[in-house]
C-alpha positions in Angstrom: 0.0 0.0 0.0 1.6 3.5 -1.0 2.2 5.4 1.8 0.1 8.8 2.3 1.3 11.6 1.3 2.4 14.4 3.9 3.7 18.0 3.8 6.6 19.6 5.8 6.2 20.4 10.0 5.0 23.8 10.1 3.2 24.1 6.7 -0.3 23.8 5.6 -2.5 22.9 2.7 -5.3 25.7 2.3 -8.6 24.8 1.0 -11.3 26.9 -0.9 -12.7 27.9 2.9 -9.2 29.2 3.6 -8.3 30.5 1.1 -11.6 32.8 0.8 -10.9 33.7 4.2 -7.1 34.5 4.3 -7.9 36.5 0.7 -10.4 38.4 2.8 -7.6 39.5 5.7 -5.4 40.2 2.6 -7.8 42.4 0.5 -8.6 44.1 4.1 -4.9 45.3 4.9 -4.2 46.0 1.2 -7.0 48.4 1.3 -6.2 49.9 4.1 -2.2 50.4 3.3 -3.5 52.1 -0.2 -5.1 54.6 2.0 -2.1 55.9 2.9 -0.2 55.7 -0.6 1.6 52.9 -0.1 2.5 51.0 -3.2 2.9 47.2 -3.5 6.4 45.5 -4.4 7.5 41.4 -4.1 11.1 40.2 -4.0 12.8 36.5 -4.9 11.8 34.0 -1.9 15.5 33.3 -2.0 18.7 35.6 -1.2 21.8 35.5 -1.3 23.2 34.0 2.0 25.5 37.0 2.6 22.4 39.2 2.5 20.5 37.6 5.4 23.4 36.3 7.6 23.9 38.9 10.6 20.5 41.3 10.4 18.3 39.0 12.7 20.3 38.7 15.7 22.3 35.5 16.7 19.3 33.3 17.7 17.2 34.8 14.2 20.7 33.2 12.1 20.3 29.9 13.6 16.4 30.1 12.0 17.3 30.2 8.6 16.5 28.0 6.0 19.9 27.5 4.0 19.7 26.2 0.5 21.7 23.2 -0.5 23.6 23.8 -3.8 23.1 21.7 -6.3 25.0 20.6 -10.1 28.7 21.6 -10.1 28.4 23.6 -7.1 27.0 20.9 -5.0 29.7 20.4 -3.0 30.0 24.2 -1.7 28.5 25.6 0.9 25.8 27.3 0.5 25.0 30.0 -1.0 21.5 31.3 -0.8 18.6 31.3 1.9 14.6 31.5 2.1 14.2 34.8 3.2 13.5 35.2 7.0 11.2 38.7 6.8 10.4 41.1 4.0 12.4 44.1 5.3 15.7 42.9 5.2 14.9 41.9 1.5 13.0 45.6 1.2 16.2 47.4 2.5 18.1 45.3 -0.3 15.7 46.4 -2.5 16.0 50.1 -2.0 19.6 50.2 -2.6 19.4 48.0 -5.3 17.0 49.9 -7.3 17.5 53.4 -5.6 18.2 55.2 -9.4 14.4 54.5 -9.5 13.2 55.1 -6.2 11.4 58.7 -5.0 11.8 59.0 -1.4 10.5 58.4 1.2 9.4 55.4 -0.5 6.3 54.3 0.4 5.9 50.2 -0.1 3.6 46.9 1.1 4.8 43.7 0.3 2.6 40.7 0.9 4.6 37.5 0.6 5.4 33.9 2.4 8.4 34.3 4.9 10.4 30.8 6.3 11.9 30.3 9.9 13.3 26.8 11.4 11.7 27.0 14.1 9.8 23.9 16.4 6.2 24.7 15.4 3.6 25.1 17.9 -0.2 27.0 18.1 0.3 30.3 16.0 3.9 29.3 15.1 4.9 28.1 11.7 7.6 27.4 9.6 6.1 29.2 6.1 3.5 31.7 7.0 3.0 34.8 5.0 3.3 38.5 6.2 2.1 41.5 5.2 4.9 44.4 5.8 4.2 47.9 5.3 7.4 50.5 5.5 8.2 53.8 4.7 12.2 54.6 4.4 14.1 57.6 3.6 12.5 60.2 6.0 13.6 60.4 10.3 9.8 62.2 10.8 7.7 60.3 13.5 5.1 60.6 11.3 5.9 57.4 9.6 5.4 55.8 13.3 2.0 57.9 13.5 0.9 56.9 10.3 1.8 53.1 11.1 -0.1 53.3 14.9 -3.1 54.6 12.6 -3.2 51.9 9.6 -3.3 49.3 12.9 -5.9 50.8 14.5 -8.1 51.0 11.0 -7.3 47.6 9.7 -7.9 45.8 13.1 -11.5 47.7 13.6 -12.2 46.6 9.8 -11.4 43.3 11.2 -13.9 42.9 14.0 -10.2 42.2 16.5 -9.8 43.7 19.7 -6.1 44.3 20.2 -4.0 46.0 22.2 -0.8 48.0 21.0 2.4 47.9 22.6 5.1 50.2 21.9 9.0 51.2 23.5 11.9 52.8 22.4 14.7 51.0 21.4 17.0 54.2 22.7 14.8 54.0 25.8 16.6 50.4 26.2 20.4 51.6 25.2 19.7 54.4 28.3 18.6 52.1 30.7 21.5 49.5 29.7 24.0 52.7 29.6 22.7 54.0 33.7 23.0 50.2 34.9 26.5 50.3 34.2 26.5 47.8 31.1 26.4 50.0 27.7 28.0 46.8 26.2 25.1 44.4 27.3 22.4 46.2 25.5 21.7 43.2 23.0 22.7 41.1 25.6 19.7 42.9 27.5 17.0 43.0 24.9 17.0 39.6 23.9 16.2 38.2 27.9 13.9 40.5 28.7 12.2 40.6 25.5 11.0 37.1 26.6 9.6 38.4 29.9 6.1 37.1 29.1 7.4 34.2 28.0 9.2 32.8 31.0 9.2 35.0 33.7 10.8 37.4 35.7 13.2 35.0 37.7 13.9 33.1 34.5 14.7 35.9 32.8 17.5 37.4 35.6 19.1 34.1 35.3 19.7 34.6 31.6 20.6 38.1 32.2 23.4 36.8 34.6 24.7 34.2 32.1 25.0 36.6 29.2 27.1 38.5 31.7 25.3 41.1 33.9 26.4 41.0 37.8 24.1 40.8 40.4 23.9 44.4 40.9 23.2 45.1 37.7 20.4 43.0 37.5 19.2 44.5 40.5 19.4 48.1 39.0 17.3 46.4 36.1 13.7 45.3 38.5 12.5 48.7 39.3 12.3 49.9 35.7 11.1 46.9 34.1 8.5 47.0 36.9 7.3 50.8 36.5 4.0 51.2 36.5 1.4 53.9 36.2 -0.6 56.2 33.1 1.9 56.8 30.0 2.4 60.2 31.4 3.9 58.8 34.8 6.2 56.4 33.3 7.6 58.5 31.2 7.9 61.6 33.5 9.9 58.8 36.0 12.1 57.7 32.9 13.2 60.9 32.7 14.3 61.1 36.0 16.2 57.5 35.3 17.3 58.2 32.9 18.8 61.5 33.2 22.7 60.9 32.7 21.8 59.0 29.6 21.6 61.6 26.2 20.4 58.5 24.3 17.8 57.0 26.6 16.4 60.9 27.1 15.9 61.2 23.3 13.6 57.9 23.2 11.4 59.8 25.7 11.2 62.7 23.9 10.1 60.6 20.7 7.8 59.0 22.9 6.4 62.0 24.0 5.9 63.8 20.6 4.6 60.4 18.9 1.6 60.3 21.8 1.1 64.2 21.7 -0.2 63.5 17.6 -2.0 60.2 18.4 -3.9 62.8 20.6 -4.3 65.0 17.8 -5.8 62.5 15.1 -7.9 61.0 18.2 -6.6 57.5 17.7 -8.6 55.4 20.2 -6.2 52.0 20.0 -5.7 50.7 23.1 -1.8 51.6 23.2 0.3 50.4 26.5 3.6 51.6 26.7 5.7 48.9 27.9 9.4 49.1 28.6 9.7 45.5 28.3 8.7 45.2 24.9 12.6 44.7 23.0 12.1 42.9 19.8 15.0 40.9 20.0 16.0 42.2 15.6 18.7 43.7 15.7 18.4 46.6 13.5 15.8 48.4 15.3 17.0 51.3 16.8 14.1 53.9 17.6 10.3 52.9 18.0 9.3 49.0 18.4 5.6 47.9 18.6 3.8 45.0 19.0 0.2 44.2 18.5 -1.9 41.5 20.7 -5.8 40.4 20.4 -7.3 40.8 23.6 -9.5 38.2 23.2 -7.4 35.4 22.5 -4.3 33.3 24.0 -1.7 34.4 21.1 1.6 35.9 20.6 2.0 38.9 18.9 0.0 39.4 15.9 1.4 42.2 14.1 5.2 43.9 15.3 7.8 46.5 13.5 9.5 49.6 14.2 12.4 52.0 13.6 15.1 50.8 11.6 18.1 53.8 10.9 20.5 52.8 8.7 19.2 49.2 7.3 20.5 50.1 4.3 23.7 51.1 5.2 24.8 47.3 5.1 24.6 47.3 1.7 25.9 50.2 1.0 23.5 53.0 1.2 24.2 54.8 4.8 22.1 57.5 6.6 18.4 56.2 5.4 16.0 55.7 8.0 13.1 53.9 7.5 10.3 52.5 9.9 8.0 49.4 9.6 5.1 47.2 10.5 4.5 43.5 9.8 0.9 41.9 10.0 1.2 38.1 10.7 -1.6 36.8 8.2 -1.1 33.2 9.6 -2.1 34.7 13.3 -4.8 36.8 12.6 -6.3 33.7 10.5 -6.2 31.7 14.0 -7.3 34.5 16.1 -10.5 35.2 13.5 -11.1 31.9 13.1 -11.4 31.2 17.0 -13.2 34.3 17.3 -15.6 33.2 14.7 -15.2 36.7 12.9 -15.2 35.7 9.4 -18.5 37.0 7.0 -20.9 33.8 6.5 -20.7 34.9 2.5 -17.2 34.2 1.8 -18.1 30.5 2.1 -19.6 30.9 -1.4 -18.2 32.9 -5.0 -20.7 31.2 -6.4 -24.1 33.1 -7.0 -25.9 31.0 -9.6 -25.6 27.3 -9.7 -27.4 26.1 -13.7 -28.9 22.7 -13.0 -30.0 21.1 -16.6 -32.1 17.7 -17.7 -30.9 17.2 -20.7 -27.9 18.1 -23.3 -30.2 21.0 -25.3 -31.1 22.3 -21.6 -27.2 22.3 -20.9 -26.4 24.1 -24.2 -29.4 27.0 -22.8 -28.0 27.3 -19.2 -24.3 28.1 -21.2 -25.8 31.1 -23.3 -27.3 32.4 -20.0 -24.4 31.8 -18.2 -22.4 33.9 -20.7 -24.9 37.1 -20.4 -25.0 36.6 -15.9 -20.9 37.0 -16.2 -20.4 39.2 -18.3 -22.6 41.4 -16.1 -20.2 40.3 -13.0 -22.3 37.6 -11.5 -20.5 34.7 -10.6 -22.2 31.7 -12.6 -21.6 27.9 -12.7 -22.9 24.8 -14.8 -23.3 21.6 -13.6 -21.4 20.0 -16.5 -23.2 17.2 -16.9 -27.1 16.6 -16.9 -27.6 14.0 -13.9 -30.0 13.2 -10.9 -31.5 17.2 -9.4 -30.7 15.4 -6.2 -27.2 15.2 -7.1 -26.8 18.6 -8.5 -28.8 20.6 -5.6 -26.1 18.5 -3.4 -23.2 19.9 -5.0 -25.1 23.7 -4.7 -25.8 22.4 -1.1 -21.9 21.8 -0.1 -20.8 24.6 -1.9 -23.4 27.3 -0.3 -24.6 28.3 -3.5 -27.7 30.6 -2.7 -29.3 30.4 -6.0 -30.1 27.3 -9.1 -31.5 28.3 -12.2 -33.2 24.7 -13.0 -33.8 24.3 -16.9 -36.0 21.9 -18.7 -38.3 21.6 -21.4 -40.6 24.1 -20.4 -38.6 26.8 -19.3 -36.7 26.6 -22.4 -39.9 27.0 -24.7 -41.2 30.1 -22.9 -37.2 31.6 -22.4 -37.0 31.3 -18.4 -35.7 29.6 -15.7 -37.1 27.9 -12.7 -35.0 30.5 -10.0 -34.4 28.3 -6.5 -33.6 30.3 -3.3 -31.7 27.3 -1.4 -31.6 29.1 1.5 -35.6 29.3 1.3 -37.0 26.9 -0.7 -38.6 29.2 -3.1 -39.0 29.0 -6.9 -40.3 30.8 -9.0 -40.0 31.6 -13.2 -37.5 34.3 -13.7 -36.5 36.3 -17.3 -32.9 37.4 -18.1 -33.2 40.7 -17.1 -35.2 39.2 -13.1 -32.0 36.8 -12.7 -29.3 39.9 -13.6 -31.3 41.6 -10.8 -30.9 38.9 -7.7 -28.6 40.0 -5.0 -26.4 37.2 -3.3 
């Protein structure tokens, strides 16, 4: 007996269900990203190793998918990797094709990303994301812009979510006043896992990537604060007084929440200074995005990026960023039950015939219905009703145009609501009326 057939850990086959509903979370966040004149670009799912190696931290290398030579070069090592985001790819991009590109530039990229990572609920090893970035301008408005797009495509959405943001300077301050300036990566990457494993876990980590006692001790209070926005930055200030750095993350802080007052954004927005994105090429604002209503990781996470570019080549261009996990926000809708009942079905009209003349009939209607933009299907073959309401039945087909002798003599069709039971004798012109 052949053995089944099986796909890769951390993969998945999508169906016409899925698909309808992961096109609906893509249409969504497309729309909203054109709102704000973003334009849509795509790169290769492969890069040249060198391009990937050393932008994701050294935990983010150890997740990349190498890809094995092949032919002559077979025996080399090699030399080119599934990407591991979009914006490491985007900044290659930009200097790549920066003859052609009028800053800031203003793109969306909606494409699969790979990690080799252990798969678990809301963790895969393909999934797709849905980046969004604007590079070649320092103004906070690109961050304002970005808080905005979440708060319009989540509410389109039906999620509740909760937006967290921090300062990536915030965190070089606080490493630079507990005495270890050296440890900030060191830093960021334990206590960016906070919720993860815990306070004490954390500390022990801290210790073995080389923090003393007492600077771990100088650590508690801050990642502790607690209060309204306005408190914990007003005490940061006072922390982090002696630090030029960490004082110019609270002053973007400050300015970016002073215009989310002025637009009126009402997203539920927590600043939390223990928020660190553990990429290493952020270096201003970070964010992260959870639904409120669900046991998940972060759904949606970017930020500040400086000089991206400047590894290949192109210093001094900042950019900032925000990536939408499709995959998540499928498994959070999907639990939430949030999806509209009418993607189950493209299909409006469903042509159920008796005979081959009847068959030839429904295919010059069919014809006239789509080329009016109703979405129209034939039963191919003329077989039992019972069989051909079935198939309309498992495919949620609200309508069938039933044609036999006698509609075809008086140039109608015997219209079935499914969803009803109704029928009735429709024209042309009554069926290019009916509303799905």
């Amino acid at each position: 007996m052949a053995q089944k057939p099986s796909i890769p850990k951390g993969t998945r086959d999508f169906g016409q269900v899925e698909m309808a509903r992961r096109n609906y979370i893509f249409d969504t966040i497309k729309g909203v990203f054109s709102l704000y004149g973003f334009q849509q670009i795509e790169t290769p799912a492969m890069e040249n190793i060198g391009t990937l190696m050393g932008k994701y931290g050294e935990e983010g290398d150890k997740l990349l998918f190498r890809i094995q030579n092949s032919g002559e070069k077979a025996n080399l090592a090699p030399e080119k990797g599934l990407r591991y985001d979009l914006t490491v790819p985007f900044a290659r991009y930009v200097v790549q094709h920066r003859e052609e590109i009028a800053f800031p530039f203003k793109r969306y990229q909606i494409q699969p990303v790979w990690r080799a990572d252990r798969p678990q609920k809301g963790r895969y090893r393909e999934f797709y994301q849905c980046d969004v970035d604007v590079i070649g301008s320092d103004s906070l408005l690109g961050e304002l812009e970005l808080i905005q797009i979440v708060e319009e495509v989540y509410k389109r959405l039906g999620i509740n979510v909760c937006l967290h943001i921090n300062n990536r300077k915030i965190l070089a301050g606080i490493a630079e006043v507990i005495g270890a300036p050296d440890k900030m990566v060191d830093i960021t990457v334990a206590i960016d896992k906070l919720d993860k494993i815990g306070v004490e876990a954390v500390n022990a980590e801290l210790v073995e990537r080389g923090l003393n006692e007492e600077q771990v001790a100088k650590l508690q209070p801050i990642l502790n604060l607690s209060g309204t926005t306005a408190e914990k930055l007003a005490a940061l200030k006072t922390i982090l007084a002696n630090s030029e750095t960490g004082l110019k993350g609270v002053e973007e802080m400050e300015i970016m929440f002073h215009e989310l007052e002025i637009v009126n954004c009402t997203l539920d927005i927590e600043l939390d200074l223990c928020l660190a994105r553990g990429l290493n090429y952020y270096t201003g604002a970070i964010f992260e995005v959870k639904a409120l209503d669900v046991q998940m990781g972060s759904i949606t996470g970017g930020g500040r990026y400086d000089n991206l570019t400047g590894i290949f080549g192109l210093p001094g261009v900042s950019g900032v960023g925000i990536s939408f996990g499709a995959d998540r926000i499928y498994d959070v809708m999907t639990e939430l039950d949030l999806f509209p009942k009418e993607l189950q079905s493209t299909t409006q009209v469903l042509f159920a015939t008796f005979g081959t003349d009847e068959l030839h009939y429904a295919l010059k209607w069919a014809k006239e219905l789509r080329a009016k933009g109703i979405a129209v299907e034939v039963y191919p073959e003329p077989t039992k009703m019972k069989k051909q309401m079935g198939y309309a039945d498992d495919k949620h087909i609200p309508y069938v145009a039933i044609v036999g002798g006698n509609e075809m003599e008086t140039n109608t069709v015997m219209l079935k609501n499914m969803a009803s039971g109704e029928q009735k004798q429709v024209t042309l012109d009554e069926l290019l009326k009916i509303e799905n």
